[in-house]
N, CA, C and O atoms as CSV, one atom per row, in Angstrom:
chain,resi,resn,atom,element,x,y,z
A,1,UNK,N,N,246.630,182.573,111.536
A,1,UNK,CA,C,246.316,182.574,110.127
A,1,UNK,C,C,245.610,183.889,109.800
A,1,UNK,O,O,244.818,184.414,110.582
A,2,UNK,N,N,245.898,184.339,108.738
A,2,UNK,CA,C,245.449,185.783,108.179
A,2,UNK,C,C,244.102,185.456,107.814
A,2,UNK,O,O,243.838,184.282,107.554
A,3,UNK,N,N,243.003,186.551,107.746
A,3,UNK,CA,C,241.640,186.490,107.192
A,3,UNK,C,C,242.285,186.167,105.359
A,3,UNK,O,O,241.993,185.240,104.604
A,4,UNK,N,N,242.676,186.663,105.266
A,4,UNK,CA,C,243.210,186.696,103.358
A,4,UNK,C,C,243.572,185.084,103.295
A,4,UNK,O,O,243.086,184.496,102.329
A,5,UNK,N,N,244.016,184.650,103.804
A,5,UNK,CA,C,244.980,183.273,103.866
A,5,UNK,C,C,243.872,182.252,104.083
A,5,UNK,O,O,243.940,181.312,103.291
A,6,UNK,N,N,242.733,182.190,105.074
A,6,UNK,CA,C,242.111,181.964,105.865
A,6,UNK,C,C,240.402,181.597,104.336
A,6,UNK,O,O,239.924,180.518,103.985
A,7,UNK,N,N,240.089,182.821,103.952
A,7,UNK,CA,C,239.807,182.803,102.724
A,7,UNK,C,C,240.310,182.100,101.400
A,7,UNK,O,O,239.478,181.575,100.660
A,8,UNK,N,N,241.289,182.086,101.174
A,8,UNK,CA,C,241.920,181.676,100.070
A,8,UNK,C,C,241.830,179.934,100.183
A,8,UNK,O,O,241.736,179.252,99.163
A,9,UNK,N,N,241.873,179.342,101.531
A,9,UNK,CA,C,241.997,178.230,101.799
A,9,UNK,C,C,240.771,177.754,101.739
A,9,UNK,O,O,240.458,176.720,101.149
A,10,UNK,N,N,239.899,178.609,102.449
A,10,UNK,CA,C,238.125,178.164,102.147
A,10,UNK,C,C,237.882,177.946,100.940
A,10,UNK,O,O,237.310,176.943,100.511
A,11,UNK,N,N,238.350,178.987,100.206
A,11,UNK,CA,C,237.606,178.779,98.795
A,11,UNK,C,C,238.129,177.599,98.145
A,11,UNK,O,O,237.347,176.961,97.440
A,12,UNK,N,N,239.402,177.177,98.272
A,12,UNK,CA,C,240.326,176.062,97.725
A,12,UNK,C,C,239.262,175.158,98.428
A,12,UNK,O,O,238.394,174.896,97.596
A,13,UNK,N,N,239.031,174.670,99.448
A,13,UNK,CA,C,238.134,173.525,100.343
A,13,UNK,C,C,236.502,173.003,99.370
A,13,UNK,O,O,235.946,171.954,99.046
A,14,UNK,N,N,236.245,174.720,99.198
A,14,UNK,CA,C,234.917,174.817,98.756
A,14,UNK,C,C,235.064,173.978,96.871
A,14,UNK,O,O,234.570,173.059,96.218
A,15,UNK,N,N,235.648,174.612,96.797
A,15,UNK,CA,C,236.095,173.570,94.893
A,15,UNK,C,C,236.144,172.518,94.858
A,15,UNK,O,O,235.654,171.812,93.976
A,16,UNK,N,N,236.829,172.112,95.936
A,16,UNK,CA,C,237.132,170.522,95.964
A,16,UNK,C,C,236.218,170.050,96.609
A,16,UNK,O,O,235.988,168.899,96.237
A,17,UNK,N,N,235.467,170.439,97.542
A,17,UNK,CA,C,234.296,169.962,97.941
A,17,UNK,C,C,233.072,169.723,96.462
A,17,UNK,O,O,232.457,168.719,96.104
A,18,UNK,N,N,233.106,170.967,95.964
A,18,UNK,CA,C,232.152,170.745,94.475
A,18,UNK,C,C,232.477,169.852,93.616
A,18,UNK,O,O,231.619,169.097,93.159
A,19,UNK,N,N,233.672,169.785,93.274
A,19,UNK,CA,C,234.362,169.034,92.658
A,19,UNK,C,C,233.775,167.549,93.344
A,19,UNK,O,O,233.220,166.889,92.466
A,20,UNK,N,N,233.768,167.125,94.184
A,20,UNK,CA,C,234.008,165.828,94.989
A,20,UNK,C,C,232.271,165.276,95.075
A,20,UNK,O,O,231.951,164.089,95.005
A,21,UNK,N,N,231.545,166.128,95.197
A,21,UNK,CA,C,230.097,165.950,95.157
A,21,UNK,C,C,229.749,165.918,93.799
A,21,UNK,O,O,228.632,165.405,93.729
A,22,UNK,N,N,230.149,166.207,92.729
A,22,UNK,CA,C,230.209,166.155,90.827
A,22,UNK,C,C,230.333,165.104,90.825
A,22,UNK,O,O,229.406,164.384,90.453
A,23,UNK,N,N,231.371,164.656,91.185
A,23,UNK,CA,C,232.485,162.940,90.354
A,23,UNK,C,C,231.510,162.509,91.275
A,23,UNK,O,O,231.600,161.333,90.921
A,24,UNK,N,N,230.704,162.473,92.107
A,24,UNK,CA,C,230.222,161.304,93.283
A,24,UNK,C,C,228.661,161.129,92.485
A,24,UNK,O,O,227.965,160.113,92.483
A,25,UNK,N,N,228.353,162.495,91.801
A,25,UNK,CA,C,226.932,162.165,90.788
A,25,UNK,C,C,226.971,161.507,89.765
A,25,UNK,O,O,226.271,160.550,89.433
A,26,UNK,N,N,228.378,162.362,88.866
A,26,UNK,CA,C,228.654,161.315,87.340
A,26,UNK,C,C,229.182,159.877,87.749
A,26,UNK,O,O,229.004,158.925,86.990
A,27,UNK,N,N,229.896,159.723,89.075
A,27,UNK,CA,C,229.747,158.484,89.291
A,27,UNK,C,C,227.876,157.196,89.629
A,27,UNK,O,O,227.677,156.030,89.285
A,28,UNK,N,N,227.206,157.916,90.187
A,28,UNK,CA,C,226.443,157.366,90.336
A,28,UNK,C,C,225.267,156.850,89.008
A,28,UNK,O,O,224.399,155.981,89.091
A,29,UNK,N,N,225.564,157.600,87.995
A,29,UNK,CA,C,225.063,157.799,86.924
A,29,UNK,C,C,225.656,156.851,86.191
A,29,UNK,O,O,225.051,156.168,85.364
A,30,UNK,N,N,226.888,156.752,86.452
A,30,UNK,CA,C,227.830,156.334,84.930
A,30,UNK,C,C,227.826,154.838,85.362
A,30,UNK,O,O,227.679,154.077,84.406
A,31,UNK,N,N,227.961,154.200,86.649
A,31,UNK,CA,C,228.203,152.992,87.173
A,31,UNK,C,C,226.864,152.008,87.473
A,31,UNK,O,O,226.102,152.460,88.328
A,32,UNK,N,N,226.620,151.167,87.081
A,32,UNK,CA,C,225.330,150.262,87.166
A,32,UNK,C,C,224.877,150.227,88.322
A,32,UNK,O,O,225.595,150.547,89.270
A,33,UNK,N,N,223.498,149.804,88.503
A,33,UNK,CA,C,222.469,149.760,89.861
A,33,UNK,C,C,222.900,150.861,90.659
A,33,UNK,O,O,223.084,150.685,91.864
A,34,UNK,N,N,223.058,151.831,90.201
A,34,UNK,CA,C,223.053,153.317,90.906
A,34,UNK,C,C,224.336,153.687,91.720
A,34,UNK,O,O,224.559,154.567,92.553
A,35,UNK,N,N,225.214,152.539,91.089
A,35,UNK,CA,C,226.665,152.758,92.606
A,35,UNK,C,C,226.377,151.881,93.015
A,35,UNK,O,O,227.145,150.949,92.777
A,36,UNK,N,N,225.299,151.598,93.763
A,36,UNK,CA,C,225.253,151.077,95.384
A,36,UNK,C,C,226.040,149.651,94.550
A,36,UNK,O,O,226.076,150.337,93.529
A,37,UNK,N,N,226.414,148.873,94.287
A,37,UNK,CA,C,227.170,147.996,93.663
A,37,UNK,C,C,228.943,147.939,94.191
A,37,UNK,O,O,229.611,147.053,94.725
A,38,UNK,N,N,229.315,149.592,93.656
A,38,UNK,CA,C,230.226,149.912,93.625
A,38,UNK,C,C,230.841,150.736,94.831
A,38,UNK,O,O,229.953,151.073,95.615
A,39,UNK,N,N,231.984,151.116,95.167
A,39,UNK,CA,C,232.218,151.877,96.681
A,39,UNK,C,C,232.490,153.086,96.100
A,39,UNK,O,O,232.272,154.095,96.770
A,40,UNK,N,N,233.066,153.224,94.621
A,40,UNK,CA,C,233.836,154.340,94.546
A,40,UNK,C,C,232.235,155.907,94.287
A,40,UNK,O,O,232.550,157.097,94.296
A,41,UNK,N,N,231.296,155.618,94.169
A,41,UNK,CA,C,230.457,157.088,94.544
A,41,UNK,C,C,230.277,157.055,95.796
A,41,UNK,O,O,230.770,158.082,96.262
A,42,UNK,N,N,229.737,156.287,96.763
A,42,UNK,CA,C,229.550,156.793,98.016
A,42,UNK,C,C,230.979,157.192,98.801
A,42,UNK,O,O,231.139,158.002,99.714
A,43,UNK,N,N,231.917,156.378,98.156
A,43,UNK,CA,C,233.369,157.580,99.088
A,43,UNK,C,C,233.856,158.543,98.561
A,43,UNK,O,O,234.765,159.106,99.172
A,44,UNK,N,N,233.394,159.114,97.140
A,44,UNK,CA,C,233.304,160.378,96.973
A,44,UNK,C,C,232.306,161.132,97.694
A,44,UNK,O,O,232.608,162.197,98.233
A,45,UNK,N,N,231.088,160.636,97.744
A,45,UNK,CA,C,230.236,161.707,98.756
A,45,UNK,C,C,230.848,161.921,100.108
A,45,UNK,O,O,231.068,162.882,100.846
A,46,UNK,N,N,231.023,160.674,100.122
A,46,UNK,CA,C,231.630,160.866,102.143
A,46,UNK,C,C,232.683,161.717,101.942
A,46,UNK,O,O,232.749,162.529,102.865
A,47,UNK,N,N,233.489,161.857,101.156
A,47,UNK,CA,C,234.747,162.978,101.015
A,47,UNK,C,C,234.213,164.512,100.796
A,47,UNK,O,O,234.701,165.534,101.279
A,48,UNK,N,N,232.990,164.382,99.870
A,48,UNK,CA,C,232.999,165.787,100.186
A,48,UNK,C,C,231.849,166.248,101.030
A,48,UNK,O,O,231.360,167.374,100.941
A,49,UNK,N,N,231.431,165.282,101.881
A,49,UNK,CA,C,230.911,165.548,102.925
A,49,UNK,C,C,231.632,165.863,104.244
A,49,UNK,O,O,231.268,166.534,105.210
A,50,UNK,N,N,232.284,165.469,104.104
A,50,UNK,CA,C,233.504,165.729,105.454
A,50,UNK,C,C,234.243,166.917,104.566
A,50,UNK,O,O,234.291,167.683,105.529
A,51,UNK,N,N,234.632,167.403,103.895
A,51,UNK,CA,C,234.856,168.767,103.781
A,51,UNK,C,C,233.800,169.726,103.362
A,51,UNK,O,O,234.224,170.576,102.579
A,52,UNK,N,N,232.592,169.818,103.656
A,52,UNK,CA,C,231.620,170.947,104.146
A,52,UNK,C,C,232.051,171.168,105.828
A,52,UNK,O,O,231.861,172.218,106.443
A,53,UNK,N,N,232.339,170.588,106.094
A,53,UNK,CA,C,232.602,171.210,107.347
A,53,UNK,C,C,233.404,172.455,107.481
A,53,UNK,O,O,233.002,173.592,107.726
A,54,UNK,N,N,234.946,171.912,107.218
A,54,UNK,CA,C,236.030,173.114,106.522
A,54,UNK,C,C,234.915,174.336,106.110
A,54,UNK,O,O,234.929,175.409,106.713
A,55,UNK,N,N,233.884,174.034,104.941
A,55,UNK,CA,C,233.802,174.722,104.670
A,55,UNK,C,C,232.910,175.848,104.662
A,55,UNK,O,O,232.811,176.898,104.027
A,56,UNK,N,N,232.167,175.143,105.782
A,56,UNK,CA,C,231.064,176.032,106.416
A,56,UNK,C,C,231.901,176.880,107.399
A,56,UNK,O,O,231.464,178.000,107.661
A,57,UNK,N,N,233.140,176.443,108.016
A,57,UNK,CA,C,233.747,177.295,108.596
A,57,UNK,C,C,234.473,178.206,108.329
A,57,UNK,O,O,234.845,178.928,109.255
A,58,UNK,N,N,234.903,178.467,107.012
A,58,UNK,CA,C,235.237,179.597,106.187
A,58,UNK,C,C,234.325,180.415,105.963
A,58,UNK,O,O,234.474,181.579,106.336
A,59,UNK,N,N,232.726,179.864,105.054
A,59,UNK,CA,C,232.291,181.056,105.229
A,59,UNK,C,C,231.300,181.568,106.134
A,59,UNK,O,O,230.294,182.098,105.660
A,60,UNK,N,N,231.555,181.419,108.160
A,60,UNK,CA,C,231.253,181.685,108.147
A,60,UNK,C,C,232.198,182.352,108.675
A,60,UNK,O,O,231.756,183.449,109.017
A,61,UNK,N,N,233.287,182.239,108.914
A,61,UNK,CA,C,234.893,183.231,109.170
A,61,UNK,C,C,234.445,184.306,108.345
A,61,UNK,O,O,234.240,185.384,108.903
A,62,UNK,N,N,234.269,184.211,107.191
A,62,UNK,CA,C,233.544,185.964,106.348
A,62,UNK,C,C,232.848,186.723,106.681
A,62,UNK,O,O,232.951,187.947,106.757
A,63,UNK,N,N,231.648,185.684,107.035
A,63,UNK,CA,C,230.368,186.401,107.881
A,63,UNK,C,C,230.200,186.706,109.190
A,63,UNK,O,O,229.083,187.021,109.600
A,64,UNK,N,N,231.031,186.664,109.824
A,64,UNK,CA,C,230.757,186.132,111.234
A,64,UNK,C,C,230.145,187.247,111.909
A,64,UNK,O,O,229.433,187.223,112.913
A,65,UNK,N,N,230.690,188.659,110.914
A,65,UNK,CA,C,230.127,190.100,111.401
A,65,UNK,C,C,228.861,190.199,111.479
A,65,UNK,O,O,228.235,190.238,112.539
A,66,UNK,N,N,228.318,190.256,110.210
A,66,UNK,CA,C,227.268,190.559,109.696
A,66,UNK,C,C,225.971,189.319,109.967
A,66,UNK,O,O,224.801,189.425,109.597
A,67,UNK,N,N,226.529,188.275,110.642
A,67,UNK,CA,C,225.593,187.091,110.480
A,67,UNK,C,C,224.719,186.806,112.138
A,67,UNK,O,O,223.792,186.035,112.387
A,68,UNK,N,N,225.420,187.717,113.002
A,68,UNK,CA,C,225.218,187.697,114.252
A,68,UNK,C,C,224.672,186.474,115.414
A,68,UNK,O,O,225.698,185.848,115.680
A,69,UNK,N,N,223.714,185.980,116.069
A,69,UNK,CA,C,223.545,184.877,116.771
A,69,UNK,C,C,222.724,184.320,115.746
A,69,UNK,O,O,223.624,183.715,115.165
A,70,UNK,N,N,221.791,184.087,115.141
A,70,UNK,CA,C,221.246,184.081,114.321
A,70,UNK,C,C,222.319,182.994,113.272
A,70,UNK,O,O,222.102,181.800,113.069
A,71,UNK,N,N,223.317,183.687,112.799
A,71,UNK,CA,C,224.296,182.758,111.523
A,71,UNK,C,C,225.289,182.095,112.757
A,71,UNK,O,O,225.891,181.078,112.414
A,72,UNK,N,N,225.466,182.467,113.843
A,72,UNK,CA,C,225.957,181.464,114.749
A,72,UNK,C,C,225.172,179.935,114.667
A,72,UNK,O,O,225.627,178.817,114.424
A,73,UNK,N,N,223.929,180.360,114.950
A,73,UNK,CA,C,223.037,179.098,115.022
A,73,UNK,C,C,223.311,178.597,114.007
A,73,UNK,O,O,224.200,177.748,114.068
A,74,UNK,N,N,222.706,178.877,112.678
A,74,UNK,CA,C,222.669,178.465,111.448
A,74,UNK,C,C,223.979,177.567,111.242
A,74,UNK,O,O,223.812,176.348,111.277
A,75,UNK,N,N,225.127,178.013,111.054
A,75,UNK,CA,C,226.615,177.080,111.479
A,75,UNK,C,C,226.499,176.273,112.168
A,75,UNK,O,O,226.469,175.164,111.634
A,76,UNK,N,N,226.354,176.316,113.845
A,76,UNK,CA,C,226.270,175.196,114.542
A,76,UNK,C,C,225.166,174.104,113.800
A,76,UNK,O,O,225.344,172.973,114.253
A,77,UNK,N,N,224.616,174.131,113.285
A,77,UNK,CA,C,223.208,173.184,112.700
A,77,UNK,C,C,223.746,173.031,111.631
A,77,UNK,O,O,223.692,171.841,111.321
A,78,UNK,N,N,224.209,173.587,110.948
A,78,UNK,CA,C,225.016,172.989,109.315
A,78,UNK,C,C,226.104,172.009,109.843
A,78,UNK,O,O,226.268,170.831,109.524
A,79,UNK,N,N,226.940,172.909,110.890
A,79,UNK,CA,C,228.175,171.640,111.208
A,79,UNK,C,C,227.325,170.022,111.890
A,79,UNK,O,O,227.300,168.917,111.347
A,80,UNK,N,N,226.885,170.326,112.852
A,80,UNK,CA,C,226.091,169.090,113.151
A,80,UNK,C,C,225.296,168.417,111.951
A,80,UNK,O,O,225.961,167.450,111.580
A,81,UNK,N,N,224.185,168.537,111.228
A,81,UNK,CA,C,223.992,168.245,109.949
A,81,UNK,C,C,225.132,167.632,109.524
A,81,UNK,O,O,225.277,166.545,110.084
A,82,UNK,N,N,225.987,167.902,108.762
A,82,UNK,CA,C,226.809,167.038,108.317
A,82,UNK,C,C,227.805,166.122,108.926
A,82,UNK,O,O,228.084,165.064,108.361
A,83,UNK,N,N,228.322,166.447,109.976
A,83,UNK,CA,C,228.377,165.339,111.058
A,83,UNK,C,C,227.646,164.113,110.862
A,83,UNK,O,O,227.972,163.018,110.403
A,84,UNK,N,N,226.422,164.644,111.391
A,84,UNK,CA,C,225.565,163.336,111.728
A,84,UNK,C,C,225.086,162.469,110.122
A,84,UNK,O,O,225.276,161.261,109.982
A,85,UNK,N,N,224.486,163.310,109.076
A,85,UNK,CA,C,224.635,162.754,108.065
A,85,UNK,C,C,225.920,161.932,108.050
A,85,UNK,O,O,225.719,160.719,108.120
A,86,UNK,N,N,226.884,162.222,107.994
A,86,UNK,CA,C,228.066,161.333,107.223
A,86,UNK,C,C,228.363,159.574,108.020
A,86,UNK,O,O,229.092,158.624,107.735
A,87,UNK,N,N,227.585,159.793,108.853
A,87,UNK,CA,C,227.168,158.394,109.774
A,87,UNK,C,C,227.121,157.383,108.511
A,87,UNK,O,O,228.114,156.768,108.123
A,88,UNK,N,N,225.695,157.279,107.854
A,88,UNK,CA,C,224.793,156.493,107.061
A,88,UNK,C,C,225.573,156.531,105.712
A,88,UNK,O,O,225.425,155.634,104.883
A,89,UNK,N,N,226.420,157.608,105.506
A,89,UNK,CA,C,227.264,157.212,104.044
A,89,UNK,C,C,228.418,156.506,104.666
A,89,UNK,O,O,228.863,155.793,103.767
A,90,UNK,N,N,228.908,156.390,105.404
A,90,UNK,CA,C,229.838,155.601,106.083
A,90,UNK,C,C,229.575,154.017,105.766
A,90,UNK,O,O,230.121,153.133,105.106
A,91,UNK,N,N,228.374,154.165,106.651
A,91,UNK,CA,C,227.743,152.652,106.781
A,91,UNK,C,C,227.443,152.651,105.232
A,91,UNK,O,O,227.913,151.695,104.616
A,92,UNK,N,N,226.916,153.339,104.704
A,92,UNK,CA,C,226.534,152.725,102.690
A,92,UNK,C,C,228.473,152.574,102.032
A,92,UNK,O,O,228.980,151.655,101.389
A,93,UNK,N,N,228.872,153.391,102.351
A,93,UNK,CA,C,230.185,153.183,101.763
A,93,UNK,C,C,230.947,152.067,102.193
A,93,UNK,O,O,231.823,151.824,101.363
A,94,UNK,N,N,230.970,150.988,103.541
A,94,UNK,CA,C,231.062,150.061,103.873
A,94,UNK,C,C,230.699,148.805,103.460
A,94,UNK,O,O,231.398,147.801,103.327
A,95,UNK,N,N,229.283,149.007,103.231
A,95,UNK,CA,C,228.380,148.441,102.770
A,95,UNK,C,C,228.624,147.844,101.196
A,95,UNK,O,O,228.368,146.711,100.786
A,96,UNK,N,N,229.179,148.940,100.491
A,96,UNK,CA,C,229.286,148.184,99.315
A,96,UNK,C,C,230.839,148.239,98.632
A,96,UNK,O,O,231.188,148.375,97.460
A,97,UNK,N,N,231.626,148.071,99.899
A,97,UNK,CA,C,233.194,147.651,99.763
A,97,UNK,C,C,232.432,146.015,100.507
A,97,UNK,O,O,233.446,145.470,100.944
A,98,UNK,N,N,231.386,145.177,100.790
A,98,UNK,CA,C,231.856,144.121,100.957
A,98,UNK,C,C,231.776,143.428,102.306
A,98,UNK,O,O,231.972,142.244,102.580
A,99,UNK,N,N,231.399,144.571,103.175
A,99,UNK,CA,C,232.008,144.605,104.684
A,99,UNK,C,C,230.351,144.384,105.287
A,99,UNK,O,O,229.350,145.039,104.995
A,100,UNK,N,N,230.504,143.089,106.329
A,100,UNK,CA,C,229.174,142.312,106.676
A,100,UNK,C,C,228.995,142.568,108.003
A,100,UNK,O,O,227.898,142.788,108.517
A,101,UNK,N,N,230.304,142.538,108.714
A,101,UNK,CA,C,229.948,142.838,109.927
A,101,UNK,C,C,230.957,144.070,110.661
A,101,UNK,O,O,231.799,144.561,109.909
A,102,UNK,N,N,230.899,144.634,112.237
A,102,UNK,CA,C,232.009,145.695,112.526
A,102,UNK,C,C,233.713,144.488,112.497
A,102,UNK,O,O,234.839,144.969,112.622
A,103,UNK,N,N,233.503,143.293,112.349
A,103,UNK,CA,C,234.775,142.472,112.781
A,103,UNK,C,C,235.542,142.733,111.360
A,103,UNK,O,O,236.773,142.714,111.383
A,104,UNK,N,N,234.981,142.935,110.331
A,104,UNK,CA,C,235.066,142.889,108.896
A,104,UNK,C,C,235.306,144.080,108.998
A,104,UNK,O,O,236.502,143.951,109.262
A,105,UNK,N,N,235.083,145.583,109.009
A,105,UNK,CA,C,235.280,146.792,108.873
A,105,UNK,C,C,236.750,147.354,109.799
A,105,UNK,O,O,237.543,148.225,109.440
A,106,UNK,N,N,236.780,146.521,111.092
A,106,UNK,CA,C,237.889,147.277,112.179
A,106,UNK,C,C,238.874,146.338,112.550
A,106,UNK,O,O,239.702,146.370,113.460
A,107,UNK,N,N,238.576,145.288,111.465
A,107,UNK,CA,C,240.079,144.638,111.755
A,107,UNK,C,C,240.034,142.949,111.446
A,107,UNK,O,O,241.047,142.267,111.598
């Protein structure tokens, strides 16, 4: 994949990531008892939580020069960060589709 190509795709990731964290606020806003009621804001967050990843890896494909061990670290700890965050929106996004136990969630 080309740096140009490579870019172009980040930034596409990065929109829809903004995009996806927006609708997951005006959802939480717009829908009674804060969402937690409802599934559809917390699986917008979980969606654009799982694409920060993508998109921490684009920019740091930009930076990677200029950012040295230092923005190495910083990446590895953003990617983990959201990793591990997206655990607990999982379980909240589960949570209020309904789902009581793992027998209920995996089958």
């Amino acid at each position: 994949m080309s740096t140009q190509s490579l870019n172009r795709w980040g930034a596409i990731v990065t929109l829809v990531t903004a995009v996806l964290f927006l609708a997951a606020a005006i959802a939480l806003i717009v829908i009674p008892d804060g969402g937690l009621s409802n599934p559809i804001a917390p699986t917008l967050y979980y969606a654009g939580l799982i694409l920060t990843v993508p998109t921490y890896m684009a920019i740091y494909a930009a930076q990677s020069q200029a950012a040295g061990k230092l923005g190495f670290a910083g990446f590895v700890m953003s990617v983990i960060g959201s990793i591990m965050y997206s655990g607990p929106i999982f379980v909240l996004m589960a949570g209020t589709s309904g789902v009581a136990t793992w027998h209920d969630l995996w089958g």
